[in-house]
Every structure is written in structure tokens, then in C-alpha cells.
N, C-alpha and C positions, 0 to 999 in steps of 0.2 A: 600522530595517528594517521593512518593510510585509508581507512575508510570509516565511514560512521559506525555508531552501534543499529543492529539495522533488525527490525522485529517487522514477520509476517502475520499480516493478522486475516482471518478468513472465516467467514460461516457458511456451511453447506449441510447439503441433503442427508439424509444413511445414505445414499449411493453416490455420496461423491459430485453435488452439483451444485452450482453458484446460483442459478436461479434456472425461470424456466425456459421453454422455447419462443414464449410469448412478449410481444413489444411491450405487456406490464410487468412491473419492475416485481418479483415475488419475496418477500418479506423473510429472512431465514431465521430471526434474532427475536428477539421481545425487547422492552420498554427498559429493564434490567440491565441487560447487554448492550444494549446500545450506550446507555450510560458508561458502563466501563470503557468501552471503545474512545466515549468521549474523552474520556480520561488520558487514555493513551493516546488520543489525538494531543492535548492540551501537554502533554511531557513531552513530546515530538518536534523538533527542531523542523523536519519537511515531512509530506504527504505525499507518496509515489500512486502513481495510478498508471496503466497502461493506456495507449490512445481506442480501444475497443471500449474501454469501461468509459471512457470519456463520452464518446458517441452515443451507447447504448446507452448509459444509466443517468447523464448528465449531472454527475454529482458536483456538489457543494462544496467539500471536503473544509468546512470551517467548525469551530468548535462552538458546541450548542449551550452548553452552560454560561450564562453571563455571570455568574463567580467564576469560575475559571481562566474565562477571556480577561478579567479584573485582574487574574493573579498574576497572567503574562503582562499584560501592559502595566502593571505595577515592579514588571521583574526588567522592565525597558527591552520587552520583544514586542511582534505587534500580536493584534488578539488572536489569532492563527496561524499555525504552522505553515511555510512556505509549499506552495503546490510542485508538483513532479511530473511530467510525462515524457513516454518515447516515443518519438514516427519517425519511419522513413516516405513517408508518403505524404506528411504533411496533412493526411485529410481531417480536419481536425475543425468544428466550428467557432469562429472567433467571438459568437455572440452567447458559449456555452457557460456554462456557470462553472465550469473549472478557469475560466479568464474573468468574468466579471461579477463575482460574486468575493466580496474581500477583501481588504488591502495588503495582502502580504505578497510576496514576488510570486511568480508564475515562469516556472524554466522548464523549456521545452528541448530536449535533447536531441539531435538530430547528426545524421550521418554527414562527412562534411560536403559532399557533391548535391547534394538534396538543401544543403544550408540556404542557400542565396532564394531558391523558391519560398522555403518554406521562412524565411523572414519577410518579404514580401508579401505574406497573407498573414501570415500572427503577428512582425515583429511588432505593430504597435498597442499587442494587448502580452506582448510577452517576451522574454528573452530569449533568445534562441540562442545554444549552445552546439556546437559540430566539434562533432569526437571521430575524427576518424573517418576511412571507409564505409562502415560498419560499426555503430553503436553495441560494445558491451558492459552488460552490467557492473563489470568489474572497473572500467570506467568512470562512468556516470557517479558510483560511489567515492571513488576518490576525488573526483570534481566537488561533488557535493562537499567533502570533507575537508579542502583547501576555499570553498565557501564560508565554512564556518560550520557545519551541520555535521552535531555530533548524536544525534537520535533520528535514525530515518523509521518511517513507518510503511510499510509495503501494501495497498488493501488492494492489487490484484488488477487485474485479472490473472485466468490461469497462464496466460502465456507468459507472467511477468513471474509470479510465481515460481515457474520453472526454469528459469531463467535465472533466477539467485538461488534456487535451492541445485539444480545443475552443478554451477558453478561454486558453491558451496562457501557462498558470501554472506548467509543468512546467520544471526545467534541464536536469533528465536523465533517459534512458532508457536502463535495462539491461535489453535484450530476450534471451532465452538461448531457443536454439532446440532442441527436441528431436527425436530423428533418425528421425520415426515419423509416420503420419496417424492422422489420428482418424474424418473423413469422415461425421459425422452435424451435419445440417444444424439441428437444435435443440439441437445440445450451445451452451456458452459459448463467445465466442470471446473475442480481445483487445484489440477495441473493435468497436463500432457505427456505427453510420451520424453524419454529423456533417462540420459545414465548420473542417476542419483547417488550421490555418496554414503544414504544409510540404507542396507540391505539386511537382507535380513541374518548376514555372519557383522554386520556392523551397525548396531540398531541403532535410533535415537535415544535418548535419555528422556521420559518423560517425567515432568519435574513438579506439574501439579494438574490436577484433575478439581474440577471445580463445578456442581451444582447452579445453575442460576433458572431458575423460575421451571421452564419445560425444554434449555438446554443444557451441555454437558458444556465444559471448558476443557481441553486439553492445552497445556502448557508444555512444549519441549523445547531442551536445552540443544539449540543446534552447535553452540560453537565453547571453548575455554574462555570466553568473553559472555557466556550467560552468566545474568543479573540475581541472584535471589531475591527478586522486590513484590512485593505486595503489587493484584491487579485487583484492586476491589475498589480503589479512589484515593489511596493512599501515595502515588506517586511512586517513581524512583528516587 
């Protein structure tokens, strides 16, 4: 196999935003969905993040269910999925909880001229990996996939987002809509400008539509490698 199976998962506005323009973090999901999330965190071989959502959101990316973390280190993985990010700049804090929140690896992809700095400030909370002049995604997933990493999960930002949907690396897209606008035109959205492969003489396949509390599930089959599997906690 040449690259993982690679599912984007994303919640946003009716118009299209990740959150808002404000340094607090704004909630797109409910108590419901997050659980599912968890879910697909927990079948997930690595956790990709871009280095904006690193900064900004400071997330965790470990899996919240202590039955679930049970069911990995009972399968001889560790209780979370290995973590993912990209910079070329490095700027990136060493004390953020995407490095020391976890025991599972932390690989940090980096262009190869940028490598020698940027292992000099992360390498002793992370691996750094140099791909190139210029990091692409289409890279980075076959690296992961000679690592061993056969389920990758994508949770964004928008720049990364467009970045495998561009490129047309992605199988799947579980879009979940939140029932509310955001309407600030510098907030984040859920992708960028970019020549996308589904248009509208080449649509996507949307594969399932799904109900959960006060939002909506869109499920679409991006690639001939979509899964028919149950997202409700049932696993692939």
C-alpha cells in the first residue's frame, strides 16, 4: 500500500467556518459527536493536525474513552493514536499538548533545509522528519504508510484540508454541520481557495447523511478505497 486509508473529519458553521475569530476556542459539535469522533480517533492508526491548529487550539488529540484506550493497549498499540504535524517554520511550542500530552510518537514533518533548526527546538519532544524542499502531502502519507500507518485521520485545519482534498489523497469526508453562523470573514474556514477534483460535472458521492442531536453528518465517499463501515462506535 502506497499511502494510508486517510478520512477528513471536520465540524463547521452553515457558512462554512471552523470557529471563530476569537482567541476562545468555539464549540461546533455536541457531547454525541464528539463521541463518534472519539471513535474514529480510537480506529485511527495517526492524528494529522496542521501547525495553525497546534498553536491556536492547543489540542490533545488523545482518545477520551477509557474502554476504548483498553481496547488499543489490549490490541498491543498504545492508548492513542500517533500525533502528525507540518511546518516549515518550525514555530511550533514544545511545551504544547500536541508534544506532551500522551505516550504515543509525535512526528513532525518538515522541509529538508528547515530540518537541522527545527530539530534543535522540538527534537527532544519529537521526531522530525525532512521530506524534501518542500513538504507534500502526498509525501508525508507515504512516509506514514512505510511507518506502519494504515488509518490516517485528518482534523484540519483548513489549510491541510485543502491540501489532501487538492491533491486528491483523501477516501473520505465526514463533514458535520453545526446548526448556527459564525459570519466573520477572518475567522478559519474549512478549506481555501484551490483546484478541487469534485466539481460540479464531477460530484462527490455522498454515502451517508446522519442526525446526531442538533447536527447533521455528511459522509462522502472521496476515493474507490471508501469503506462502507458503520460511524456510530461500531468501528471498521
Amino acid at each position: 500500500m502506497t499511502r494510508p486509508y486517510i478520512t477528513l473529519s471536520c465540524a463547521m458553521s452553515i457558512d462554512g467556518y471552523l470557529d471563530s475569530d476569537t482567541p476562545r476556542r468555539l464549540a461546533m459539535s455536541n457531547a454525541q459527536d464528539f463521541d463518534r469522533v472519539d471513535q474514529l480517533r480510537a480506529d485511527s492508526d495517526a492524528i494529522m493536525v496542521g501547525a495553525s491548529t497546534v498553536r491556536r487550539d492547543d489540542p490533545r488529540l488523545l482518545v477520551r474513552s477509557a474502554e476504548r484506550r483498553m481496547q488499543r493497549l489490549a490490541a498491543g498499540r498504545t492508548a492513542s493514536p500517533s500525533k502528525v504535524t507540518v511546518t516549515a517554520s518550525g514555530d511550533l511550542p514544545p511545551a504544547s499538548s500536541f508534544f506532551t500530552a500522551g505516550d504515543s510518537d509525535k512526528l513532525v514533518y518538515c522541509p529538508r533545509p528547515a530540518a537541522g533548526r527545527i530539530a534543535a527546538a522540538l527534537g527532544e519532544v519529537a521526531t522530525i522528519v525532512a521530506l524534501g524542499d518542500a513538504v507534500t502531502m502526498r509525501d508525508v502519507a507515504t512516509d506514514l504508510a512505510d511507518r506502519g500507518v494504515r488509518r490516517l485521520m485528518v482534523e484540519g485545519g483548513g489549510r491541510l484540508h485543502t491540501q489532501f482534498l487538492v491533491d486528491d489523497l483523501a477516501d473520505e469526508l465526514q463533514l458535520v454541520i453545526a446548526p448556527f453562523f459564525v459570519g466573520e470573514s477572518a475567522a478559519p474556514r474549512f478549506v481555501g481557495s484551490g483546484s478541487f477534483p469534485w466539481t460540479a460535472s464531477r460530484r462527490a458521492r455522498l454515502a451517508e447523511t446522519r442526525r446526531i442531536a442538533d447536527v447533521v453528518l455528511l459522509r462522502y465517499a472521496l476515493s474507490d478505497r471508501f469503506e462502507e463501515t458503520a460511524t456510530d462506535g461500531s468501528g471498521p
